[in-house]
N, C-alpha and C positions, 0 to 999 in steps of 0.2 A: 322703585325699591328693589324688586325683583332683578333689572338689571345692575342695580349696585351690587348685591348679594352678588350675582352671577361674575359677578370680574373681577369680586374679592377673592372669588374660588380659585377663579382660572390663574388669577397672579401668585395665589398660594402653591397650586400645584404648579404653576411655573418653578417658582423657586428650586422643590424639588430635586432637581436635578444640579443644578447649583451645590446644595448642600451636600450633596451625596459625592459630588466632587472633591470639596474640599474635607470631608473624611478621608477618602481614598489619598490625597495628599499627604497626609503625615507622615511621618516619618516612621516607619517600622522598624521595631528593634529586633535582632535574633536573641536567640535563647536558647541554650543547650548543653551539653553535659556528657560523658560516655556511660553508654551504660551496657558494654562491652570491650575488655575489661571493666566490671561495674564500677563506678565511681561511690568514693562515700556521700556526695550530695546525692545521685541516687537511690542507690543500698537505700540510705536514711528516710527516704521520703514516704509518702503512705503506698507508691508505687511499686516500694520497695520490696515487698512479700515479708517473709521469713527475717530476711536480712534487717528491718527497720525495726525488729524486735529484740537485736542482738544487745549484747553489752556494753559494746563499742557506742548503738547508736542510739540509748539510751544513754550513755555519758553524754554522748553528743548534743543532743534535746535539753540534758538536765543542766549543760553547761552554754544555754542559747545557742540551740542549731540553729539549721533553716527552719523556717514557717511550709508549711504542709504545699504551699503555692509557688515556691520562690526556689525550689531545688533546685532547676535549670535558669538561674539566675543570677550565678557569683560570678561577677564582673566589674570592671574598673573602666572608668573612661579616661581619657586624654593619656594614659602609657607611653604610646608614644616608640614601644622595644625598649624600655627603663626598664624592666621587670625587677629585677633587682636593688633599683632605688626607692621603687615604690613600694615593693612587696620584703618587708622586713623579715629576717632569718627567724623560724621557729614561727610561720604564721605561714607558710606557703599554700597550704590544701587551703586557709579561709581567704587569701589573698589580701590577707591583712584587715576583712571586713568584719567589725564586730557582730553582725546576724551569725555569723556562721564560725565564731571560734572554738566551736567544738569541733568543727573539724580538723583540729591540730592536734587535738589530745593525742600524745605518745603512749601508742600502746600498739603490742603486738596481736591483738586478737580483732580488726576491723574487717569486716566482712572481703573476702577473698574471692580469686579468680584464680585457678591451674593454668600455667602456660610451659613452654619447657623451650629452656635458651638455644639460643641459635637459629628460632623455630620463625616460620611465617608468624605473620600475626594481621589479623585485620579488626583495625579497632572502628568500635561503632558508637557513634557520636550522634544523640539522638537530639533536632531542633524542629521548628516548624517554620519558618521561614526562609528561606534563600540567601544567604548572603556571601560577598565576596569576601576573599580572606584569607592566611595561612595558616596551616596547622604545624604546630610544632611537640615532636613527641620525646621525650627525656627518662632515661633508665636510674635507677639508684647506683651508685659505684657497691663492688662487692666489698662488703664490710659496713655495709649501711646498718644502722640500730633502731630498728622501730619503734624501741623503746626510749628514743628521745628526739627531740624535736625537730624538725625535719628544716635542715639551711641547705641555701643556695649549694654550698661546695661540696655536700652528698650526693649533690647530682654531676654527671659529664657535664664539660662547659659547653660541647655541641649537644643538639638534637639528633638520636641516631636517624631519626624518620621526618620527612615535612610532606607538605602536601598547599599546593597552592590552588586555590579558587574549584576546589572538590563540587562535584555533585551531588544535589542532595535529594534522593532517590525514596521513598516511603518515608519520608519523615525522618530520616538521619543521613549523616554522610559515613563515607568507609572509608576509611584510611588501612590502606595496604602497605605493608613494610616488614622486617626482619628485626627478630630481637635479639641485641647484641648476643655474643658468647659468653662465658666464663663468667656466671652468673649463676647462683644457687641460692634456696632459701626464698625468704621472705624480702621481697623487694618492693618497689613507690614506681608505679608509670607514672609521671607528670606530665601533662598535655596541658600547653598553651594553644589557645584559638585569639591571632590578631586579627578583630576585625577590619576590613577594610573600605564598606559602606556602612559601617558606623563607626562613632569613636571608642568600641569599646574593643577590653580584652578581657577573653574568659579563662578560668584556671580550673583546674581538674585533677585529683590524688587518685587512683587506681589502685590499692593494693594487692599484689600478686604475687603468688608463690612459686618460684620458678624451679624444674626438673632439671637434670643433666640432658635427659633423651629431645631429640628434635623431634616434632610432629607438624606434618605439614597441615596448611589454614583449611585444608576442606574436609579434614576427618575431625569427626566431633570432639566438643575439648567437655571439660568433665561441667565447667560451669553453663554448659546449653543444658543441662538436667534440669536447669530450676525453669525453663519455657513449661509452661499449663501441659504439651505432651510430650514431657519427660521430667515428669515429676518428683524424682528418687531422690536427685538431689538436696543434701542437708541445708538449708532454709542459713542458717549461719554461716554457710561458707560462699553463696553466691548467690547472686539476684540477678536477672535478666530481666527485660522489659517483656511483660502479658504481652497476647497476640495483637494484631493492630484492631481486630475486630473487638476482642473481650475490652479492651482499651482505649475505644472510640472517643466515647463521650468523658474519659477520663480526660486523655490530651487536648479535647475541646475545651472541657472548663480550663485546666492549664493554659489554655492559649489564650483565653478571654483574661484570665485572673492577669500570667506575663503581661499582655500587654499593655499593661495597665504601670506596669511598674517601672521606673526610670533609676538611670542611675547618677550618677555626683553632677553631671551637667546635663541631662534631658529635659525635657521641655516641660516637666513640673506638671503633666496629666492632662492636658490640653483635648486631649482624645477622648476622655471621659465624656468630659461636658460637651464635644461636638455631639456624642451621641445621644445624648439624654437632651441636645436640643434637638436633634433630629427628629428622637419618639417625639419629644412635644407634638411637631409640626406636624408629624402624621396624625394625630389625636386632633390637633386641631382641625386639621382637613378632613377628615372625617367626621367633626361636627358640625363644620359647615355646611359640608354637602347634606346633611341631612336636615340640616336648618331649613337649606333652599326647596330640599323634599315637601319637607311638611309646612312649608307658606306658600308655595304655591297654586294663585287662585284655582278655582274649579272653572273647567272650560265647559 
């Protein structure tokens, strides 16, 4: 009996490593967002400070935002570079996904970012996993109205800025680029992210209020105020993402809750239940071996 017990174990922790294999197999999704220029899935979230209190994203919430977990998750798979087939006029910030159509509400007061045309710009697009892909970044045409609903032909039909297969360095990527000239006022960054190790595409609204004067990307811009030190900044005009340290365990639960979550053609959570068999097995191996502990004749 002893040696049955004994090879039950050994085949259980056999396995083991098996399992823990095909964990690591799945397929990982990225997840991500800008959250300089802040984005309003940002702004919005509970990550958002000040910003997630405003008016704007309080419309946003009371007209089914995002959920507290899912702000670095507006994305579409199978796109394809359709953007415009799939993503209807007057739905562009939700990408057309009912979670998140309050991100389309026209209005002029959504939480903001100072940049000033003609100016460097290095946008930070904050994920946690790696993935290949381009980035695609789009200015509003001047005479844009924020106070109505934001279609394809308010934006240039190019991208002034791309960025192919970026590095993603503390937990975001940088995209470095120029923003167009002859640009004033209250204007829409739109960032497309095509994935290209998954099938998905992410979309992103930036709202930003642009100066005449250029300032180059390495002198401070008025929205690095709201970072924990440099705190002055007004809470309703910009949100920047907490330190990485103050925000550890935040991005952690994010990354557990993400990846959890699929989109129109993902494998429908497949990952979950690998791991809640996994705990099983450690639980069970664990009572095993203490079985064999405590039946162990006395010598």
């Amino acid at each position: 009996m002893t040696s049955y017990r004994t090879a039950a174990v050994g085949a259980l922790l056999g396995a083991l490593p098996c399992l823990f294999t095909a964990l690591a197999a799945q397929p990982a999704h990225a997840h991500g967002a800008p959250t300089d220029p802040v984005s309003r899935t940002f702004a919005c979230s509970p990550e958002g400070g000040g910003a997630a209190r405003s008016a704007a994203c309080r419309a946003a919430r009371a007209a089914n935002g995002p959920e507290a977990a899912d702000w670095d998750n507006l994305r579409i798979a199978g796109v394809a570079g359709r953007d415009r087939e799939r993503v209807p006029d007057g739905k562009l910030c939700s990408g057309g996904l009912e979670a998140y159509r309050g991100l389309d509400l026209a209005r002029a007061d959504w939480p903001s970012t100072r940049l000033s045309a003609g100016a460097d710009l290095t946008l930070t697009y904050r994920s946690t996993i790696p993935h290949a892909g381009t980035f695609e970044l789009y200015l509003t045409k001047q005479g844009y109205d924020p106070a109505r609903p934001l279609k394809w032909s308010d934006l240039e039909a190019k991208p002034f800025a791309t960025a192919e297969d970026p590095a993603l360095v503390d937990d975001a990527y940088r995209i470095k680029a120029t923003l167009p000239a002859g640009r004033t006022g209250r204007q829409l960054l739109y960032t497309i992210w095509r994935n290209t190790s998954t099938p998905d595409t992410y979309y992103s609204c930036s709202d930003v209020v642009l100066g005449a004067g250029a300032r180059s990307s390495e002198a401070p811009s008025s929205e690095a105020a709201a970072v924990p030190s440099r705190a002055a900044a007004s809470p309703s005009r910009v949100a920047t993402p907490p330190s990485r340290d103050a925000s550890a365990a935040s991005r952690a639960a994010s990354a557990t809750s993400t990846a959890s979550a699929t989109s129109e053609e993902d494998d429908g959570g497949s990952t979950p239940a690998l791991l809640a068999g996994g705990a099983s097995v450690l639980v069970l191996g664990a009572g095993v071996a203490a079985t064999v502990r405590r039946r162990r004749p006395n010598r």
